[in-house]
Structure formats: structure tokens, C-alpha cells
C-alpha positions in Angstrom: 118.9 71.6 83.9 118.2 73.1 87.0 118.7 77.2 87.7 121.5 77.7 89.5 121.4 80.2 92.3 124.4 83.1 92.5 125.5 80.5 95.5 126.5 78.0 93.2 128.3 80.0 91.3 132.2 79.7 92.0 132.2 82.9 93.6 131.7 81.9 96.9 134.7 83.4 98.8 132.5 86.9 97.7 129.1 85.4 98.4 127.8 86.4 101.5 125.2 88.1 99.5 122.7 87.2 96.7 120.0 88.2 94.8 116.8 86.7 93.3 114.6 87.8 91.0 111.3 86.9 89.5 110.6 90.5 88.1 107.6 90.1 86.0 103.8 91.8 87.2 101.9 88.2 87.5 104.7 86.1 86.8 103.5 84.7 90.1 100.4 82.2 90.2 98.2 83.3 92.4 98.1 80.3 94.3 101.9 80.8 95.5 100.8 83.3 98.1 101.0 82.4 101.3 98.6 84.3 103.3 98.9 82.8 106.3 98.7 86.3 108.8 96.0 85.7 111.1 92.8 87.5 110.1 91.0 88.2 113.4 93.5 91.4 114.0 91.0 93.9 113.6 92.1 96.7 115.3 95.0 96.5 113.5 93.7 96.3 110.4 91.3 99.7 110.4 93.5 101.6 111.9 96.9 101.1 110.0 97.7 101.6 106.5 99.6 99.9 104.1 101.9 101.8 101.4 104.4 101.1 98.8 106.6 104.2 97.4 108.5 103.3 94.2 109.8 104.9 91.2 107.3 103.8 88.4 104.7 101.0 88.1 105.5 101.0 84.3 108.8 99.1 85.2 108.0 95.5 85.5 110.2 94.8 88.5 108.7 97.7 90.4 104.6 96.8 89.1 105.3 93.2 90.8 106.8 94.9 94.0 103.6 96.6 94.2 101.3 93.7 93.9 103.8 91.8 96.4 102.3 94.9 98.9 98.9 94.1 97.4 99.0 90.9 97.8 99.7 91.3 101.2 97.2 93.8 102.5 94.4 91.5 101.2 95.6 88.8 103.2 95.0 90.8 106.4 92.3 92.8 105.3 94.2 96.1 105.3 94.3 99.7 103.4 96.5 99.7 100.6 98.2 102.3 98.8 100.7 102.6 96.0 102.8 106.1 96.5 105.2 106.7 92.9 108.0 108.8 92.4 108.8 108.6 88.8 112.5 109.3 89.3 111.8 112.8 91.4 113.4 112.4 94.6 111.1 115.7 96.1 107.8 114.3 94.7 108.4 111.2 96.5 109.4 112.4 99.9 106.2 114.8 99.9 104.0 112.3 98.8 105.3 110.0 102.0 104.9 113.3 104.1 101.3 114.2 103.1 100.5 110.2 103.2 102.1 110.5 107.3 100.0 113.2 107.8 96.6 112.0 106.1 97.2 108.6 107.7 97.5 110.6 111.4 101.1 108.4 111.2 99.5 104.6 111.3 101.6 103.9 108.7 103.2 100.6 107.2 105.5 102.0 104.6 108.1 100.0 102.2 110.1 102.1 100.1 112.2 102.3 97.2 114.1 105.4 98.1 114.6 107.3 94.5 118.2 108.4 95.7 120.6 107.1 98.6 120.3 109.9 100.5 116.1 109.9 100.5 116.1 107.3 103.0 117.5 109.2 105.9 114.8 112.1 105.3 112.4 109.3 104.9 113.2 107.3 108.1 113.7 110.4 110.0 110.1 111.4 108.7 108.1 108.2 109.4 110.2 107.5 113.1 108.6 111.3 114.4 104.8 110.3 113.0 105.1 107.4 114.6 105.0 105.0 111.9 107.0 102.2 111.1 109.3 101.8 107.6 111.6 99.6 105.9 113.7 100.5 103.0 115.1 98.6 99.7 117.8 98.8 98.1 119.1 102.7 98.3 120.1 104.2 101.5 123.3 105.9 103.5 125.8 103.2 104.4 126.3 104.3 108.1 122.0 104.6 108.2 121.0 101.5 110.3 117.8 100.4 111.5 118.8 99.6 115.0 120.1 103.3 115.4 116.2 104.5 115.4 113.7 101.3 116.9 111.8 100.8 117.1 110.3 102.7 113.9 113.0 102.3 111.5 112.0 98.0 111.4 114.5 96.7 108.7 116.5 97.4 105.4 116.4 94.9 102.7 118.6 94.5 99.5 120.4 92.3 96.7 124.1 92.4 96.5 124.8 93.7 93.1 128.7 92.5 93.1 128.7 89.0 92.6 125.3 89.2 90.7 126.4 91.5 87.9 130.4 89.1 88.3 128.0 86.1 87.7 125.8 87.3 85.0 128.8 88.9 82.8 130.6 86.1 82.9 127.1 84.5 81.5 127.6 87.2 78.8 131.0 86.6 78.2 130.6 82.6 77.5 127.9 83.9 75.1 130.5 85.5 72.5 133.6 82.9 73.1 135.2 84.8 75.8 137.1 87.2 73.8 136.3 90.8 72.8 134.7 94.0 73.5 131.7 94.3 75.0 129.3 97.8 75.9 127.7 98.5 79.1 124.9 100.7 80.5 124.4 102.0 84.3 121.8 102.8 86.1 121.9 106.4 88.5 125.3 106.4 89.2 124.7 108.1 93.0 122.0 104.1 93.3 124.0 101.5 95.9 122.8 98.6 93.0 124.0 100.8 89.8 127.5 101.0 91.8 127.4 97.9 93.3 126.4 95.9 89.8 129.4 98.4 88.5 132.2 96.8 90.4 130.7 93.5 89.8 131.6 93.8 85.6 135.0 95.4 86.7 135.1 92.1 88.4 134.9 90.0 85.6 136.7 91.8 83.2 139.5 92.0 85.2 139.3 88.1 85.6 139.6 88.0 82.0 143.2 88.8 81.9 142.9 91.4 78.6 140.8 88.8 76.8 137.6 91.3 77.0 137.6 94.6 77.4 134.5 97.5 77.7 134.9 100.1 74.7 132.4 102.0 76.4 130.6 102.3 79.9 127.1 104.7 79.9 124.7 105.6 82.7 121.2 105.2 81.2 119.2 106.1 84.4 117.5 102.4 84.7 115.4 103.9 81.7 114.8 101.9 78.7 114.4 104.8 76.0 117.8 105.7 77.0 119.5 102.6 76.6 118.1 102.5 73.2 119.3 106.0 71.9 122.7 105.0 74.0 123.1 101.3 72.0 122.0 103.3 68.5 124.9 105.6 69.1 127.4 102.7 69.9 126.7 100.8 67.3 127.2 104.0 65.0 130.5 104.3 66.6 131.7 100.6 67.5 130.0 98.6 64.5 131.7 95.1 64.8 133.7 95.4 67.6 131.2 95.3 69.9 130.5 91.8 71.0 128.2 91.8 74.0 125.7 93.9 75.7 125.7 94.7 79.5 123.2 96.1 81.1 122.6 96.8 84.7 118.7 96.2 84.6 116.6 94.4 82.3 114.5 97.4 81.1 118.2 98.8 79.8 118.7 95.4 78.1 115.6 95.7 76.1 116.4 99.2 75.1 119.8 97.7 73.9 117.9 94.5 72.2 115.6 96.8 70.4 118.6 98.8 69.1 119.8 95.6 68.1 116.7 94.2 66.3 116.2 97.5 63.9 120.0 97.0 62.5 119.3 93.3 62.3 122.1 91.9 65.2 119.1 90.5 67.5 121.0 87.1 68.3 123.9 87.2 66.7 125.6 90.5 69.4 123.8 88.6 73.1 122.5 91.1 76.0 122.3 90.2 79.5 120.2 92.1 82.3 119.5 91.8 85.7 115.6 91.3 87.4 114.2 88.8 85.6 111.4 90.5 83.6 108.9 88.6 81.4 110.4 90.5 78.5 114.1 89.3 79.3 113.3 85.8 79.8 111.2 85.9 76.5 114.6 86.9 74.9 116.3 84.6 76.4 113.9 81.5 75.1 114.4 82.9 71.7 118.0 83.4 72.1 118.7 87.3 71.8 119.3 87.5 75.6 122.4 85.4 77.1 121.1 85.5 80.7 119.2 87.8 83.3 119.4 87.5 87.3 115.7 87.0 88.3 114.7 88.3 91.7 111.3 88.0 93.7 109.8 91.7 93.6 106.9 89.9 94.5 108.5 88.5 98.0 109.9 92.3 98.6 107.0 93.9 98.0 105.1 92.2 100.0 108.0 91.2 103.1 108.7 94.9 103.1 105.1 95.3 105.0 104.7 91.4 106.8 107.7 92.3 109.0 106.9 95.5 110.3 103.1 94.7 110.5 104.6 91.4 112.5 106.2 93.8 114.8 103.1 96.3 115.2 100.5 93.2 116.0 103.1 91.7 118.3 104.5 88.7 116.5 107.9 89.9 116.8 109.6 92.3 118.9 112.2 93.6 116.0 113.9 95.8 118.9 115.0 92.0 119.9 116.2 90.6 116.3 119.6 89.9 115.4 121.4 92.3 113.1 120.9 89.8 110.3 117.2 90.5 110.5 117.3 94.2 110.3 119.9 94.6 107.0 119.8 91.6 104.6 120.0 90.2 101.4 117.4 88.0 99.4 118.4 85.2 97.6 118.4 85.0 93.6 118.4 83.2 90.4 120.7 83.4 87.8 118.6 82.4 84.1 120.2 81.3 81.5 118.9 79.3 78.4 120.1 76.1 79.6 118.2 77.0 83.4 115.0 78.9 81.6 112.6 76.0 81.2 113.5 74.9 84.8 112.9 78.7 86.2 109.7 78.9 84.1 108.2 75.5 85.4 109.1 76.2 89.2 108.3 79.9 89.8 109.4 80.8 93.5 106.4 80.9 96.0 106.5 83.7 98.6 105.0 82.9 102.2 104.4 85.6 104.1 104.9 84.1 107.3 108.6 83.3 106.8 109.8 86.4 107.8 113.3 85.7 106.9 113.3 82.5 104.6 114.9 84.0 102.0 117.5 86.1 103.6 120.9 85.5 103.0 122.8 87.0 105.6 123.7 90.3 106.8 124.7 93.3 104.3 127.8 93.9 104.2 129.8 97.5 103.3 132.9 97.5 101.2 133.3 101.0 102.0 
């Protein structure tokens, strides 16, 4: 059976925005890539570089979204860097600062901002070097690229409301649809962690009483944490908990681990959300109900093609409709009737197509 998309899900009236997913470091074949940037521009390419800011390359959604930025560079022949936070908001603003400076400001930068409010400092920071930025994910609902051209190029992100609606209900169909389920959050102050959040409400609330959440705990996105969380509900909940919802894949796996060492590995299902190696694994051998997969290989890599297409001229992104500046990706929702069809047709990222996989403008429920 084919994968379906969050689009053919039947939650379109909410759909403007998707989300998709491959999240695995070399899920991708190497052959996917399409470098297709013209190589001859050499002045470009000694004088500006390349960077990636993310919170740790030990998560496998953000160690693909820093070989998407990889990936990238080498097809134009630029510098490279990889710039982590782990999870410390002032570590990761200084490192972008010292990177500005070293860099005399020709920089390229895609971030991952560790906290919402990061991005303004960060944008604000890159716009007075003179370099260009775009952000993923986390930022300031009334911060907009268009507000600061031409530096600030472009904000991209997933929308975390239908996706976690869609996956739930994936979870829910996994237990028959009636009883109580456990779920863990990522940094409650993250736009995804309260935007995948609302999405559960969503589809508990759709299940008129028939499933209900004994417990809700913010794990941090960190997988140790879900474990100790899921040992403690367990304790607590024993056989009334039914299901497993967790806000990120690395959470799941903490959960499925708790799981395995009291022996309920298949028998109580998990679902996560960025399509991980390690989640689509456990969904093969049944201990995982569903993940959404997303391309961190696409972002990783987009997040530096557009601005680099505005630097070298291919695009004025002063001149770009709003719907290029603030968008969603597209996304994948894996299931194990859709896994061996994901697995076989893993998405290719061209690097060229500025805007292939957008979805349509963010939107802000405010």
C-alpha cells in the first residue's frame, strides 16, 4: 500500500500545513541529491560560508539536517560548518556570534533556534553582519522575514497540528479505539512541542470520551527522559495504559525501551513523529503503530540553496511571495501497512527546486 501523505488524511479542512519526514542520518541514497547549482560561482564560493546551528548531532533527525547542509556545500564547492547547541540557548547564540565575526559576516546560516525567542536575537545578529539566515521550526509569531530583507531570507517549518491529529488517531486504531493512553512533550516554550500538543487534544476530543490521557509529561525531546518518565507510568498506570504518545521519535524509543524491560514491547503500541531509522525499525517489527517521517535531509540542505540562490543572484527573495518566505514542507505519515512502500521510495531532495515541497504559507492560530 502506498504511504499516505498528512493531505490525504480526512483532515483537510485543517490542512493547509504538512509535514514530512525522512529523519534517519543516511536514510538518503546518495544518488537522490540533486546538485544541480551551477559550479563556476567562484567568487561566491571562497568567500561565503556555509553553517548549520542545531541542538545535537546525536539526534538522528538533527545528524541528517546536517548532512542535508553538507550535502549541499559540496555541490557548490563551499565552506561548511556544523555549529551545536546541545539544548543551551546562550551557547548557541555565541557560537553564531563568534562564527559572524570569524566569518567577517559572509555567512549562509540555517538554524534550529534552541528556544522561540533565540531567533529574534539571532536574525537581528546575522541582518547587522551582513549575512544572510533562515530559521526552522522555533521562532516569535509576529517575527517575519519580510520585516528585515533582505538578510532575514525565509522561515521554514512543519505544522505540528494536523500531524500529531493524524498520527494519534494512527495510535488510537492500534489499541481498538478505546482507552487510556500516556503522552510525552517536548520544551513546552518549542512552536512544534505546542503545536503537536493541540494536535492530540484534537483527537481525543474527536473521540467523544472513548480515549482519554491519564497523564501528559514534557520530556524535553530527550530520550533518557522519556524512559525514566514511561518507567514511572507504568509503576503508576499498569494496565490502563493502552498507548504511547510521543511528540518526537527519540521520546518514543525512550517509551519503547521502558516497554521492552517490563515485557509490553508490542502488546501497549507507541507512535512518534520524524521518521527515524530506529522508529521505522519498530514499526516493521510491530512495537511502533506509526511515525510522521519528514526530510531533514531536504531542510538541511534548502535552509542554505535559498539564501545562497539569493546571494549569487538566482532569486531576488526581496521579490517572492509570502508563501516563499514562511512555509511548510510536506510529510509522510508511516504506518505498517505504508512501511515497505516508504522504505522502497525514499524522497529525493533537488536542490534546485527551491520550493517543491512547500506547502503553503504558515499560518498562526494565535
Amino acid at each position: 500500500m502506498a504511504a499516505k501523505t498528512v493531505s490525504d488524511l480526512p483532515l483537510k479542512a485543517t490542512l493547509n500545513r504538512r509535514a514530512m519526514l525522512k529523519g534517519t542520518a543516511g536514510a538518503v541514497a546518495a544518488g537522490a541529491l540533486g546538485s544541480s547549482f551551477p559550479m563556476p560561482a567562484i567568487a561566491q564560493e571562497t568567500t561565503w560560508t556555509l553553517a548549520n546551528s542545531l541542538r545535537s548531532v546525536a539526534n538522528p533527525y538533527h545528524a541528517t539536517f546536517a548532512k542535508g547542509g553538507e550535502d549541499f556545500a559540496k555541490s557548490i564547492g563551499a565552506k561548511y560548518e556544523v555549529l551545536v547547541t546541545e539544548g543551551n540557548s546562550e551557547k548557541g547564540i555565541a557560537d553564531i556570534k563568534a562564527l559572524l565575526q570569524r566569518t567577517g559576516g559572509k555567512l549562509i546560516l540555517n538554524v534550529d533556534p534552541n528556544d522561540s525567542p533565540d531567533a529574534r536575537v539571532i536574525v537581528e545578529e546575522v541582518k547587522k553582519a551582513g549575512g544572510f539566515v533562515v530559521t526552522q521550526w522555533n521562532k516569535p509569531d509576529d517575527l517575519h522575514p519580510w520585516d528585515h530583507d533582505p538578510n532575514y531570507v525565509a522561515h521554514m517549518s512543519f505544522d505540528g497540528v494536523p500531524t500529531a491529529e493524524a498520527i494519534a488517531n494512527e495510535l488510537f486504531k492500534a489499541f481498538g479505539g478505546e482507552g487510556g493512553i500516556v503522552a510525552l512533550g517536548g520544551i513546552l516554550s518549542n512552536v512544534p512541542a505546542i503545536e503537536r500538543k493541540m494536535g492530540l487534544d484534537n483527537a481525543i476530543a474527536k473521540t467523544n470520551g472513548k480515549v482519554t490521557l491519564l497523564d501528559f509529561q514534557p520530556a524535553d525531546w530527550n530520550e533518557q527522559k522519556a524512559f525514566e518518565i514511561t518507567q514511572a507510568w507504568l509503576t503508576r498506570f499498569g494496565d490502563q495504559i493502552k498507548g504511547v504518545f510521543a511528540a518526537n521519535d527519540g521520546m518514543g524509543m525512550g517509551a519503547l525501551e521502558a516497554l521492552r524491560q517490563n515485557g509490553l514491547a508490542g502488546k501497549v503500541p507507541v507512535v512518534g513523529i520524524d521518521g527515524i531509522d530506529a522508529a521505522v525499525a519498530a514499526i516493521e517489527a510491530g512495537e511502533f503503530a506509526g511515525t510522521i517521517a519528514w526530510d531533514p535531509l531536504w531542510t538541511g540542505g534548502m535552509g542554505l540553496a535559498i539564501p545562497y540562490a539569493h546571494v549569487t543572484g538566482k532569486i531576488d527573495i526581496t521579490k517572492e511571495p509570502k508563501e516563499h518566505r514562511e512555509f511548510y514542507g510536506t510529510g509522510i505519515v508511516v504506518t505498517k501497512e505504508t512501511v515497505a512502500d516508504y522504505k522502497a521510495n525514499p524522497p529525493k531532495v533537488d536542490f534546485n527546486d527551491l520550493w517543491g515541497k512547500a506547502t503553503g504559507q504558515i499560518q498562526y492560530r494565535g
